[in-house]
GUDREN-495214 format. One record per residue (C-alpha): residue in three letters; x negated, y, z; residue number from 0. Coordinates in pm, whole numbers, always signed. Each point is the difference from the previous one (the first is absolute). Layout:
GUDREN-495214
node residu=ALA&X=X&Y=Y&Z=Z&num=NUM $
...
END
This chain:
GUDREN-495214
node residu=UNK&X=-5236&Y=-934&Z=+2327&num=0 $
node residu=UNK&X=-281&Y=+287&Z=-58&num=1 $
node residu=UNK&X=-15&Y=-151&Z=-384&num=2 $
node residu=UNK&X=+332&Y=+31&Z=-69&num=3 $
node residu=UNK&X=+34&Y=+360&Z=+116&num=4 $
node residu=UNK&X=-284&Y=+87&Z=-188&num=5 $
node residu=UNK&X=+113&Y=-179&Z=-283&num=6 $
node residu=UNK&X=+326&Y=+215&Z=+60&num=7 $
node residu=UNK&X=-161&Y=+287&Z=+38&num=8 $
node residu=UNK&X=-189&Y=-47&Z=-344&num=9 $
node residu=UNK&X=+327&Y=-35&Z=-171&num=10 $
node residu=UNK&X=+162&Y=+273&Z=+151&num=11 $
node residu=UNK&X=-256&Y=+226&Z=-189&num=12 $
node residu=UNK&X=+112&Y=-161&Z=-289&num=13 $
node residu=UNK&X=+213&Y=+249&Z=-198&num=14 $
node residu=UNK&X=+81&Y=-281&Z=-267&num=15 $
node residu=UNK&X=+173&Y=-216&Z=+285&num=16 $
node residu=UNK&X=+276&Y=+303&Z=+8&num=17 $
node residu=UNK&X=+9&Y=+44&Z=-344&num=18 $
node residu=UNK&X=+118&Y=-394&Z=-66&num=19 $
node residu=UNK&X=+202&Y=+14&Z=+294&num=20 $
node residu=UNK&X=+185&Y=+321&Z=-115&num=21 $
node residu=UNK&X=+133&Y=-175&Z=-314&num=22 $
node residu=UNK&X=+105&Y=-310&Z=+153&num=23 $
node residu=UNK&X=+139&Y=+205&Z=+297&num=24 $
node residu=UNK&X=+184&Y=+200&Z=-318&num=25 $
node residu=UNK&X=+111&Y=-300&Z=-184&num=26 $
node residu=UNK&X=+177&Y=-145&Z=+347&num=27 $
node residu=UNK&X=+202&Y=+301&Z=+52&num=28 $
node residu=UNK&X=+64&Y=+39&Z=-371&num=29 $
node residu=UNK&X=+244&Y=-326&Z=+73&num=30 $
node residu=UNK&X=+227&Y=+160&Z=+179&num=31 $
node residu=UNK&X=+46&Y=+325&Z=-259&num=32 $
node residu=UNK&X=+358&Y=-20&Z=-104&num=33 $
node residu=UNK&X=+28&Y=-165&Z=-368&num=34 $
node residu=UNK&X=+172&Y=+233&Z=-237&num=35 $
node residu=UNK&X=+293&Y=+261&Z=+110&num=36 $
node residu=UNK&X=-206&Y=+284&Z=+1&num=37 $
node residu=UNK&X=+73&Y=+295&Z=-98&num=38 $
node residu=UNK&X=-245&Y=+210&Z=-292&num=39 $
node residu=UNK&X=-227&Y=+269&Z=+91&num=40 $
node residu=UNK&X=+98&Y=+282&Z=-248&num=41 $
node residu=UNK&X=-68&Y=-82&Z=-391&num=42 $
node residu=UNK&X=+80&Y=+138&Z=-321&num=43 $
node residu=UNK&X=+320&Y=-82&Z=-200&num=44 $
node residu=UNK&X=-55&Y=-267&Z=-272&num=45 $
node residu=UNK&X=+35&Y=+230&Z=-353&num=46 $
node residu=UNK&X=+168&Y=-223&Z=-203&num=47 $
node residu=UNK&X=-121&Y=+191&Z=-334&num=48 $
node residu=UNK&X=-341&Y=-56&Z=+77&num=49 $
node residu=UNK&X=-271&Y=-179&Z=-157&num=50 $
node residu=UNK&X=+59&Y=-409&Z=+123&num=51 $
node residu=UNK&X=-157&Y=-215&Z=+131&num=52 $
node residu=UNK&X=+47&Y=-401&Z=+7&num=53 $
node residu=UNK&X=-103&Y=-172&Z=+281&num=54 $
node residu=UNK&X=+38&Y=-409&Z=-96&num=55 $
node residu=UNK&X=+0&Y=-149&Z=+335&num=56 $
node residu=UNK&X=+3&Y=-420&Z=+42&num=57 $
node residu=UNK&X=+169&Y=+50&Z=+364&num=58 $
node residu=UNK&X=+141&Y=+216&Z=+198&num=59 $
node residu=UNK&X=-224&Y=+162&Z=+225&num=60 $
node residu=UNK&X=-313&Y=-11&Z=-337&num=61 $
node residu=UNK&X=+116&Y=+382&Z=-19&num=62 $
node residu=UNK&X=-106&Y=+124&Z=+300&num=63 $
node residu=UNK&X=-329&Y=-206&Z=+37&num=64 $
node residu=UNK&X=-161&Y=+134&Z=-355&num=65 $
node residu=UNK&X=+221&Y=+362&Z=+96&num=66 $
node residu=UNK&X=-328&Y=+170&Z=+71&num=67 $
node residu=UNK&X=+0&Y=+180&Z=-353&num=68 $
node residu=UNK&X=+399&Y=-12&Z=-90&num=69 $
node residu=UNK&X=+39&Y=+206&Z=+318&num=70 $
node residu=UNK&X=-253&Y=+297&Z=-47&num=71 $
node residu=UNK&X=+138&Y=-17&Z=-389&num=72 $
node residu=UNK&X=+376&Y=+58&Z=+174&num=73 $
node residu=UNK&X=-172&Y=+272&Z=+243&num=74 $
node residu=UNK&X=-240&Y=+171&Z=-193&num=75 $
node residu=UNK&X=+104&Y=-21&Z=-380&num=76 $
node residu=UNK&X=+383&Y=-45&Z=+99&num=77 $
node residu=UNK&X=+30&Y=-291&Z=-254&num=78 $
node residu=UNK&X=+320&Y=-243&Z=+3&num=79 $
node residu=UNK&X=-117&Y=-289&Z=+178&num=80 $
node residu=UNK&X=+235&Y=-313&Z=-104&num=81 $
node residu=UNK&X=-29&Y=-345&Z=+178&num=82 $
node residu=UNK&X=+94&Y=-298&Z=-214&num=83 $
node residu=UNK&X=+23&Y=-261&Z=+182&num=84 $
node residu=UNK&X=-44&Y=-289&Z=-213&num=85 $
node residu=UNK&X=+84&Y=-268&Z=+207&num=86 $
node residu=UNK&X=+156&Y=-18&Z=+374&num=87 $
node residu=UNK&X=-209&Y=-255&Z=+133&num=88 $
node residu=UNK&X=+73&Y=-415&Z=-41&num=89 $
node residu=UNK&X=+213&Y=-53&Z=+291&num=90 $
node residu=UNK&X=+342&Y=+22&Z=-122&num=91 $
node residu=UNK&X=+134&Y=+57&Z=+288&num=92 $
node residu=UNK&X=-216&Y=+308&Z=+111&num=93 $
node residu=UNK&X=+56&Y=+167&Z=-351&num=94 $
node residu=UNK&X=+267&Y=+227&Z=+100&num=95 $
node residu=UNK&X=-179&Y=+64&Z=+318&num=96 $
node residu=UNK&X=-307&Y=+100&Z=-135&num=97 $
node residu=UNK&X=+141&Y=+219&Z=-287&num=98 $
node residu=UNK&X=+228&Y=+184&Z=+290&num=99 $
node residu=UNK&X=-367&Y=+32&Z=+185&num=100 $
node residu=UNK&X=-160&Y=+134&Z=-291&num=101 $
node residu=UNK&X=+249&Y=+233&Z=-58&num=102 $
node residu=UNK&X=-135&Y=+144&Z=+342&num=103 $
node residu=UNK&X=-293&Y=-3&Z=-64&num=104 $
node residu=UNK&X=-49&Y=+206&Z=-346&num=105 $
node residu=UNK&X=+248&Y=+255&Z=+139&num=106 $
node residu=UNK&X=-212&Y=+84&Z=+301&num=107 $
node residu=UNK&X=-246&Y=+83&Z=-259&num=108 $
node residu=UNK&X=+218&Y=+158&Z=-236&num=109 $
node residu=UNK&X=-95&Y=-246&Z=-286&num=110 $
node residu=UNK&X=+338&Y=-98&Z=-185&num=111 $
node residu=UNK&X=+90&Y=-385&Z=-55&num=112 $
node residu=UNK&X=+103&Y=-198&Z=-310&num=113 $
node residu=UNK&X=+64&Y=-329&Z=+7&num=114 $
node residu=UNK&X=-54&Y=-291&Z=-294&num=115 $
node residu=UNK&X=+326&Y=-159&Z=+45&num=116 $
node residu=UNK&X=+191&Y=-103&Z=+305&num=117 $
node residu=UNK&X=-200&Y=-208&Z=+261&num=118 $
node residu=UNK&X=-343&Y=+71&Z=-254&num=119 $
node residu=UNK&X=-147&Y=-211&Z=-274&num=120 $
node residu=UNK&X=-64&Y=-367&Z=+95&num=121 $
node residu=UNK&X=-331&Y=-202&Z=-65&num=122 $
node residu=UNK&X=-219&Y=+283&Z=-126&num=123 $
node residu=UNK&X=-313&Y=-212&Z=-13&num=124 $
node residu=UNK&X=-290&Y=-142&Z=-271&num=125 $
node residu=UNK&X=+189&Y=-351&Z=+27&num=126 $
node residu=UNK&X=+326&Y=+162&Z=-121&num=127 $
node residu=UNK&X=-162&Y=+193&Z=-271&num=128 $
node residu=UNK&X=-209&Y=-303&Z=-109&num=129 $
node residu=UNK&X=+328&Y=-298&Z=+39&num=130 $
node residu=UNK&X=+300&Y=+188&Z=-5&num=131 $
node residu=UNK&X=-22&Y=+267&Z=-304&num=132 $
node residu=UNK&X=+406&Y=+34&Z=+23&num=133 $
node residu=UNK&X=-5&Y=+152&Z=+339&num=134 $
node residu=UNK&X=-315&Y=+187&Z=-31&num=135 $
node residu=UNK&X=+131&Y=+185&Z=-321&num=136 $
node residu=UNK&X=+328&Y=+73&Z=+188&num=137 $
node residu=UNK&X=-235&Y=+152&Z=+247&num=138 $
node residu=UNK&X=-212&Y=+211&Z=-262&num=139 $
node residu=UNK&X=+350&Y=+168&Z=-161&num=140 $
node residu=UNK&X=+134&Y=+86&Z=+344&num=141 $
node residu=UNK&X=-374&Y=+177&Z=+129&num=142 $
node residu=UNK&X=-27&Y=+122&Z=-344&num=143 $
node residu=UNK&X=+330&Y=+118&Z=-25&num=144 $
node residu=UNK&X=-82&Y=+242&Z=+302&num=145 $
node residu=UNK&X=-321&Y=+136&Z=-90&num=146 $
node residu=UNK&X=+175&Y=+128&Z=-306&num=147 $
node residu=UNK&X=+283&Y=+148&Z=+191&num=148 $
node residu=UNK&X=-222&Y=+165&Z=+240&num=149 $
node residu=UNK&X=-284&Y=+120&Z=-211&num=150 $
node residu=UNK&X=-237&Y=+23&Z=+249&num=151 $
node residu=UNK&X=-360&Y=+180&Z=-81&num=152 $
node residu=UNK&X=-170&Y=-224&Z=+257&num=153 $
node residu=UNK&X=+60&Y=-380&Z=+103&num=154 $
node residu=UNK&X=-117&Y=-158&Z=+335&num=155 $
node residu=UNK&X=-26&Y=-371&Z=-43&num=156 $
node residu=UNK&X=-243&Y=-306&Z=+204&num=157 $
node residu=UNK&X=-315&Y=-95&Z=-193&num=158 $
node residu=UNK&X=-36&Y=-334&Z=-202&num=159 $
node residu=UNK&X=-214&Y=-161&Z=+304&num=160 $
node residu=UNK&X=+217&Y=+125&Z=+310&num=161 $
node residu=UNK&X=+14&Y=-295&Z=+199&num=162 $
node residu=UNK&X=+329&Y=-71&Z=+22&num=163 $
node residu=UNK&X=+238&Y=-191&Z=-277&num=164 $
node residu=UNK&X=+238&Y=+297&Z=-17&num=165 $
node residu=UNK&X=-240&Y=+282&Z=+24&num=166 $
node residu=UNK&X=-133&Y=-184&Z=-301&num=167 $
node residu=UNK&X=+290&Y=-94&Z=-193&num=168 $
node residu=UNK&X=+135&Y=+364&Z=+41&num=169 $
node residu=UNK&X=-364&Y=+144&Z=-158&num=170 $
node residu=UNK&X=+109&Y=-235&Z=-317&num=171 $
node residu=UNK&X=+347&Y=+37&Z=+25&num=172 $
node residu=UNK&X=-89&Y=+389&Z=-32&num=173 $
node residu=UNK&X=-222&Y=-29&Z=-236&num=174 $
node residu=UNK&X=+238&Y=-236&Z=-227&num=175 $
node residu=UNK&X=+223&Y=+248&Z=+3&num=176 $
node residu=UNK&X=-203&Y=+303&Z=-82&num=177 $
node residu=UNK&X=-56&Y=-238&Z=-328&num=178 $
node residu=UNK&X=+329&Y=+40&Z=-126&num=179 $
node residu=UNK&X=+40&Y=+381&Z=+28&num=180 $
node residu=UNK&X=-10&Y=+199&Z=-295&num=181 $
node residu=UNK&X=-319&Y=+67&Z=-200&num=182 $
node residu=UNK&X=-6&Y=+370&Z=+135&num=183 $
node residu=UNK&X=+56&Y=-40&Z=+384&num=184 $
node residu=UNK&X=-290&Y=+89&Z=+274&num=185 $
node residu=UNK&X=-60&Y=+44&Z=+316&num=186 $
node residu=UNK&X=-264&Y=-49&Z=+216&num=187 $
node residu=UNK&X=-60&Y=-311&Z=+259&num=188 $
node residu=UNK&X=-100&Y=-43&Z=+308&num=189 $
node residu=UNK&X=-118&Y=-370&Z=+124&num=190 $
node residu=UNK&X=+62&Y=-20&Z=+405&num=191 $
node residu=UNK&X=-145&Y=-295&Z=+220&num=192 $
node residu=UNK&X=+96&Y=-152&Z=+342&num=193 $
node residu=UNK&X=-70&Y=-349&Z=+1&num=194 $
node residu=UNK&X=-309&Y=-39&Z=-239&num=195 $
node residu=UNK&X=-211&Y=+289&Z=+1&num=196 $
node residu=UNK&X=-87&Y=+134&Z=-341&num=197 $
node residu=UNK&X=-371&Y=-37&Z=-144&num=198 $
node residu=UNK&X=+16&Y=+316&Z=-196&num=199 $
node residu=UNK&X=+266&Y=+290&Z=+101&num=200 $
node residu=UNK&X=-116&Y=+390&Z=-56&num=201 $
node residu=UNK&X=+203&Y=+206&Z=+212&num=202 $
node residu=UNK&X=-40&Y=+13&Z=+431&num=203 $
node residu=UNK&X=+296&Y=+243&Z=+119&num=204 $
node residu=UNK&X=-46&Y=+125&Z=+289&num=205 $
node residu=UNK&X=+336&Y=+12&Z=+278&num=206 $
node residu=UNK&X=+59&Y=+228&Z=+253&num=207 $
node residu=UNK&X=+35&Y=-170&Z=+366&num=208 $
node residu=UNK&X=+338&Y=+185&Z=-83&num=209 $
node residu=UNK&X=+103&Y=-198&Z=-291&num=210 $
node residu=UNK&X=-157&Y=-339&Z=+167&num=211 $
node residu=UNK&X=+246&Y=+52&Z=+295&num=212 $
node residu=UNK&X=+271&Y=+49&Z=-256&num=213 $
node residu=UNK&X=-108&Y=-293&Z=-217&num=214 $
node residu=UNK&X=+26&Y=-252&Z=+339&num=215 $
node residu=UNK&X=+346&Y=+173&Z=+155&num=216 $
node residu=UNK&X=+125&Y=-112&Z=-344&num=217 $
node residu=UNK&X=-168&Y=-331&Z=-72&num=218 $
node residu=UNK&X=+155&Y=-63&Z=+359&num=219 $
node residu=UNK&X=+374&Y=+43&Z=-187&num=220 $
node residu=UNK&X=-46&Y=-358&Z=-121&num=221 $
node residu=UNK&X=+60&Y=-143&Z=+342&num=222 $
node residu=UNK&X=+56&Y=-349&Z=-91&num=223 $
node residu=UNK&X=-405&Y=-24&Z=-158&num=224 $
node residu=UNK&X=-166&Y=+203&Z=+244&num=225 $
node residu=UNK&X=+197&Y=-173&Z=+309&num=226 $
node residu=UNK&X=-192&Y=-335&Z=-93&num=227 $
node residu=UNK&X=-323&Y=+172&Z=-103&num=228 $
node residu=UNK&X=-73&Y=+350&Z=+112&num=229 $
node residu=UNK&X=-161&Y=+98&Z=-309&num=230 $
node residu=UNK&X=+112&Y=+317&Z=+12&num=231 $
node residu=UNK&X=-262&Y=+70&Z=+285&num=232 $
node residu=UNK&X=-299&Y=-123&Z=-181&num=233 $
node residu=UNK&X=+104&Y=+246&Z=-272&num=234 $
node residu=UNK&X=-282&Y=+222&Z=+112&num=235 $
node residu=UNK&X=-277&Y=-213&Z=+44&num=236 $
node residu=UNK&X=+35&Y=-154&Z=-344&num=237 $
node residu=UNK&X=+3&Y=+355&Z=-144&num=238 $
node residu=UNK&X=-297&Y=+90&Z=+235&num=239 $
node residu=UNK&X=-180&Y=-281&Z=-170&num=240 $
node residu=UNK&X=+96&Y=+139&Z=-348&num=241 $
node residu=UNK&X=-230&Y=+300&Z=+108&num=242 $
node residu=UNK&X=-288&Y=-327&Z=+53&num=243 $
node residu=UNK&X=+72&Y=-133&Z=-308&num=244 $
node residu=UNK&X=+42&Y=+302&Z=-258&num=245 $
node residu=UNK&X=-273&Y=+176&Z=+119&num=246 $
node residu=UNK&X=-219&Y=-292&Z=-133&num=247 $
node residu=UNK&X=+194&Y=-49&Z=-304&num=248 $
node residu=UNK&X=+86&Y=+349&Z=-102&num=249 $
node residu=UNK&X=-297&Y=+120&Z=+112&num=250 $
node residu=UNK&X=-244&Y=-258&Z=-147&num=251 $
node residu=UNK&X=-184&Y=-264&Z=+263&num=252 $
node residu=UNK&X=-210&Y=+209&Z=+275&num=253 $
node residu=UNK&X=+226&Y=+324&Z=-39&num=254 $
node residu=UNK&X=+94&Y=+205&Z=+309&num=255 $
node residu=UNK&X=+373&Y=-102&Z=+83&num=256 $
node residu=UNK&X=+253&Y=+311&Z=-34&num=257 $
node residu=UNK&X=+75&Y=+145&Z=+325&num=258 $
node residu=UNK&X=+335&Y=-138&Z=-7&num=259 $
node residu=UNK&X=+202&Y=-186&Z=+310&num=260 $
node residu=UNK&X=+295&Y=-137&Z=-247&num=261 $
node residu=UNK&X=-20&Y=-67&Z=-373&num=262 $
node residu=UNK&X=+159&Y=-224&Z=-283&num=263 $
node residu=UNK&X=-141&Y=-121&Z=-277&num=264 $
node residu=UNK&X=+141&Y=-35&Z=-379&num=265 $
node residu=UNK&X=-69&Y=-72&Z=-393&num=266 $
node residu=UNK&X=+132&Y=+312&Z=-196&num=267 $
node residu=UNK&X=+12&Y=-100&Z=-367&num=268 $
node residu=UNK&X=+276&Y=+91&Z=-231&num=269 $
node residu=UNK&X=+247&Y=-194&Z=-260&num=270 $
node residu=UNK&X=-11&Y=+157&Z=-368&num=271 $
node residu=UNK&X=+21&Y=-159&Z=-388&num=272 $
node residu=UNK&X=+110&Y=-323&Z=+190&num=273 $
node residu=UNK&X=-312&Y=-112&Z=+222&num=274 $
node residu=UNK&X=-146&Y=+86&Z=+338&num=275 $
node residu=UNK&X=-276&Y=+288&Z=-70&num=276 $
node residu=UNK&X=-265&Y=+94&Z=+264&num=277 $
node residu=UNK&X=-21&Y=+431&Z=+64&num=278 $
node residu=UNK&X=-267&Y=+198&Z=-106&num=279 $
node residu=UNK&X=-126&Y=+13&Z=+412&num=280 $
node residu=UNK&X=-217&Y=-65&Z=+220&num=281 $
node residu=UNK&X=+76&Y=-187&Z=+317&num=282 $
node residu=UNK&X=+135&Y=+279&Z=+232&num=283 $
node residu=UNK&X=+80&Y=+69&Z=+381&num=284 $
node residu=UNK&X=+252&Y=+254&Z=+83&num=285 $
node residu=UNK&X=+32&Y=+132&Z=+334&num=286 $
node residu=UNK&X=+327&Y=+174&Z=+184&num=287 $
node residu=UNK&X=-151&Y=+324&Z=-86&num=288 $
node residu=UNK&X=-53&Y=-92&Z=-378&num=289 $
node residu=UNK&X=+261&Y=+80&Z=-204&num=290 $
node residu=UNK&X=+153&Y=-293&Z=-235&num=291 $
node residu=UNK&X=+51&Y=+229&Z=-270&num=292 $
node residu=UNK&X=-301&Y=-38&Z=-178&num=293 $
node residu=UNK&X=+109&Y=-375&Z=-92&num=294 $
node residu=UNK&X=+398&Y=+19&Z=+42&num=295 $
node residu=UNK&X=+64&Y=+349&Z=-108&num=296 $
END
């Protein structure tokens, strides 16, 4: 009995104990959050005249999870953030569902909302593009079709190794697209990850705990994911590990990590004279106090 209450007593001493207990204490009451139906904190207009910007999301709900950057772009350089949502998941019959769910979502965060075609594209993966050239053409002309209605100076899309079959068909897809647009169109690109982490991104953004909260109240919009898998609550700890990560790879191997609690990580490169070019950069971190002129002026 005397070993156990020392033992106790040891651990109580043991700030770490708290710490781990505090985030699964957090995660538990997180559960019973209400999912969606909440109301915006205050936010700028969308400007429909400004400079756009094309975010090519797989599913609904991709938006909010790489949102990190779109969101201080919205905020700080008041660019017109567009959601294209290029497919509406597989289950037919949660399509409408989730398309009604997104809808929620981007206008809590005052990103506007475009969709492919009704219900989304259909089997946007390597196996369609490789067997079934018919369907993946039709595909190309419809996303291609949009990026040259839109114009947009800067295109979100997944990178080529992103896990997933429709994260990766939608980086092709994309990128099949930008192939047909005339000889004179550019923009820039930026490669997002979720499922597969990227070997070689240069940019960390930095979020506020302000935008984080925002980026969860909307991810929890799309009721019918997050109601089977929380996900929406492990939002921050993946993008607390993005601060592990980029400090390493930004940074170089050894390098003190930013002082950062929430960050995402990206590829900027840009589209001109038909190919994928790399910028004249180095890898870079910007905090919530940098501004993002200096690369999206």
């Amino acid at each position: 009995m005397q070993t156990n209450m020392s033992s106790s007593s040891k651990n109580d001493t043991n700030p770490y104990i708290r710490f781990a207990v505090g985030f699964s204490q957090l995660l538990k009451e997180g559960k019973s959050y209400p999912l969606g139906n909440l109301t915006s904190r205050a936010k700028p207009g969308r400007n429909e005249d400004a400079p756009r910007v094309l975010l090519c999301s797989p599913h609904p709900d991709d938006e909010c999870i790489i949102g990190g950057l779109p969101l201080r772009l919205l905020r700080e350089r008041r660019m017109n953030i567009i959601n294209l949502a290029v497919t509406q998941g597989s289950r037919h019959d949660r399509q409408a569902a989730r398309f009604k769910e997104l809808q929620g979502a981007c206008d809590y965060l005052g990103f506007g909302l475009l969709p492919t075609r009704q219900n989304g594209l259909e089997k946007i993966q390597l196996t369609t593009r490789d067997q079934d050239r018919d369907h993946w053409n039709e595909a190309v002309n419809v996303l291609a079709q949009i990026i040259e209605q839109q114009a947009p100076q800067l295109i979100f899309l997944p990178h080529a190794n992103d896990w997933n079959t429709t994260h990766i068909g939608v980086h092709f897809l994309v990128m099949d697209a930008l192939r047909t647009m005339p000889p004179g169109f550019h923009c820039r690109l930026v490669e997002t990850e979720f499922w597969g982490a990227m070997s070689e991104p240069n940019l960390m953004i930095e979020s506020s705990p302000a935008d984080v909260a925002d980026l969860i109240t909307a991810l929890s919009f799309h009721a019918g994911e997050v109601s089977r898998n929380p996900y929406h609550l492990r939002l921050p700890a993946w993008m607390i590990d993005n601060v592990r990560r980029g400090g390493e790879l930004l940074g170089g191997k050894g390098a003190e990590a930013p002082d950062y609690t929430f960050a995402t990580l990206y590829r900027l490169r840009r589209w001109a004279r038909g190919k994928v070019e790399s910028l004249d950069m180095t890898s870079q971190t910007f905090s919530c106090d940098d501004s993002l002129e200096k690369l999206f002026g």
